[in-house]
VODREN-376908 format. One record per residue: residue number from 1; residue in one letter; chain; x negated, y negated, z of N, C-alpha, C in turn. Coordinates in steps of 0.1 Angstrom, whole numbers. Each point is the difference from the previous one (the first is absolute). Example, Ala and Ser with C-alpha at 12.3 -4.5 7.8 and 13.67 -1.06 7.14 Angstrom:
! residues 2
PT num residuo cadena  n_c1  n_c2  n_c3 ca_c1 ca_c2 ca_c3  c_c1  c_c2  c_c3
PT   1       A      A  -132    57    78     9   -12     0    -9   -12     0
PT   2       S      A     4   -11    -7    -9   -11     0     8   -11     8
This chain:
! residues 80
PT num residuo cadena  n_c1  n_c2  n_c3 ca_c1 ca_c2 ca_c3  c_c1  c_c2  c_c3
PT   1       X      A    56   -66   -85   -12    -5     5    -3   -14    -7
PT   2       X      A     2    -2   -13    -3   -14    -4    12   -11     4
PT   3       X      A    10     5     3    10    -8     5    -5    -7    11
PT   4       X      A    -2     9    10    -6    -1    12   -13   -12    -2
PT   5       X      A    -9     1    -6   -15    -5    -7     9   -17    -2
PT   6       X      A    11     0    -9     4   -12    -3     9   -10     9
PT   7       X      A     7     9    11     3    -7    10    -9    -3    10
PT   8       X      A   -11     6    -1    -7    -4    12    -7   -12    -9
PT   9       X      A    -3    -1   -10    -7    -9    -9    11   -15    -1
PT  10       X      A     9     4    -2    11   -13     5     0    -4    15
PT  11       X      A     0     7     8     1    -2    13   -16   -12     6
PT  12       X      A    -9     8   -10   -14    -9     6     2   -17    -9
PT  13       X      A     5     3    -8    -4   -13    -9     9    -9     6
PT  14       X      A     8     4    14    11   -11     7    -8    -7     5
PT  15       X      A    -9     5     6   -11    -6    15    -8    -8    -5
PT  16       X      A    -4   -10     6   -10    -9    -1   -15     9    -2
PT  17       X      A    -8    -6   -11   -12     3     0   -10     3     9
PT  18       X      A     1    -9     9   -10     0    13     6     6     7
PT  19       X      A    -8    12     4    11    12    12   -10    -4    14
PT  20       X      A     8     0     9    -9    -4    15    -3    13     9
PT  21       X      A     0    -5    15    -3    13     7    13     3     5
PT  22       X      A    16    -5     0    12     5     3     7     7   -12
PT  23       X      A    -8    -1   -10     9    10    -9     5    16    -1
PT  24       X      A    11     1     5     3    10     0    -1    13   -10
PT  25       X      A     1    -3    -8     0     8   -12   -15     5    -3
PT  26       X      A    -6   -12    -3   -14     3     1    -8    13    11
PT  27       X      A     1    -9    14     0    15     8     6     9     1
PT  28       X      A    11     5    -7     6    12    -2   -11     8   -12
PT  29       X      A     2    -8    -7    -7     6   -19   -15     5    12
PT  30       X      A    -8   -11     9   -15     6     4     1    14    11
PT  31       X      A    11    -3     7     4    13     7     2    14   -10
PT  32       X      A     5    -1   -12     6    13    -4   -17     3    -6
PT  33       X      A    -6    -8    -5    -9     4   -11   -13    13    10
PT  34       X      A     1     5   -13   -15    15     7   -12    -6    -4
PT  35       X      A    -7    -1     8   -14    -3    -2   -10    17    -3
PT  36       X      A    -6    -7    -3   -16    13    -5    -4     4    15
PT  37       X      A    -3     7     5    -8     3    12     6    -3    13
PT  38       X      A    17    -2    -5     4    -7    16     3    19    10
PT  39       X      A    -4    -1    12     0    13     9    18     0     5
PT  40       X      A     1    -9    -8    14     1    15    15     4   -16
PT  41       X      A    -7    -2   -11    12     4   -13     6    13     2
PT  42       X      A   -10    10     1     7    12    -2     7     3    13
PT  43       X      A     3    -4    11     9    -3    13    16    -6    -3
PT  44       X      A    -4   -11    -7     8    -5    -6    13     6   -10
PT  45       X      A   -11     4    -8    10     9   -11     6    13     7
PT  46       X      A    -9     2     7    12    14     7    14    -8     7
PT  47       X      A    -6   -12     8    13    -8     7    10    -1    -9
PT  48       X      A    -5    -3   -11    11    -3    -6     7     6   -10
PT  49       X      A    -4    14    -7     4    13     0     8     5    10
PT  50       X      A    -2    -4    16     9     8     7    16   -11     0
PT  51       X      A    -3    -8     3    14    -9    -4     6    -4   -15
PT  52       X      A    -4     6    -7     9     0   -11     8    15    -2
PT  53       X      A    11     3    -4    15     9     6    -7     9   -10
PT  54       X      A     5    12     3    -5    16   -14     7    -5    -7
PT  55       X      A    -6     4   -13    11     4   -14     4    10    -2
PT  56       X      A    -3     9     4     1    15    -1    15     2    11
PT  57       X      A     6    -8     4    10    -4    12    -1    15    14
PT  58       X      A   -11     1    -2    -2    14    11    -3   -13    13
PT  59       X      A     3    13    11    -5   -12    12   -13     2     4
PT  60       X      A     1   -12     7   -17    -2     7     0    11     5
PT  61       X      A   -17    -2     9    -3    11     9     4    -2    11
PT  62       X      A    10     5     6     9    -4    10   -13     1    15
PT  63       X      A    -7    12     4    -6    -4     6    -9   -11     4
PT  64       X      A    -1    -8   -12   -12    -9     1    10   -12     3
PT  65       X      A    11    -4     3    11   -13     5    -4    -4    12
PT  66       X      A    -4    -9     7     0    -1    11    10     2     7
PT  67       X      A    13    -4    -2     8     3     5     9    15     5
PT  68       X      A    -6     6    -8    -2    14     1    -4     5     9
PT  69       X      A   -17    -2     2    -6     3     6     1    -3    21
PT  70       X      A     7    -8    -4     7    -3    15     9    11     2
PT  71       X      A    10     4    -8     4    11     4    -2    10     4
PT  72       X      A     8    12     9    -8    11     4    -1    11   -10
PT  73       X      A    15    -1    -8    -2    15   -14     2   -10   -10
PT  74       X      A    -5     7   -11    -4    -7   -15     6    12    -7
PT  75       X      A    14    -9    -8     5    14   -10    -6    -4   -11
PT  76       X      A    -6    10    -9    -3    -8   -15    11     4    -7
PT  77       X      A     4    -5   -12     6     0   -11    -8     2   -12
PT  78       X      A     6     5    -8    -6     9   -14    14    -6   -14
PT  79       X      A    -7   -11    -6    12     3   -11    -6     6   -12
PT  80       X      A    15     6    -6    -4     5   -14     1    -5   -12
């Protein structure tokens, strides 16, 4: 984590002081950040709980795939 802290800390001290309205980085850092009271965060975090992979390496819920669900039979799978 502090590695992380000090590359990003080298990474900012490349850029020019004066950041404008095309900076990328910048609107990335205002995109990720959680605000107090925002209605649309906890939407969010589930989104993006659903796209990060299990650790547990069990599989998804196979019925919930879209892809799946076009199909006509749904086998599940069970690992141990």
């Amino acid at each position: 984590m502090r590695d992380a802290a000090i590359a990003d800390a080298l990474h900012e001290s490349n850029k020019p002081l004066a950041r404008y309205a095309d900076d990328e980085d910048l609107e990335k850092m205002r995109r990720e950040e959680m605000r107090d009271g925002d209605p649309m965060a906890a939407y969010i975090m589930r989104r993006k709980q659903k796209q990060q992979p299990s650790a547990s390496g069990r599989f998804a819920s196979v019925s919930s795939s879209k892809a799946v669900k076009r199909e006509r039979f749904v086998v599940r799978f069970t690992v141990i």
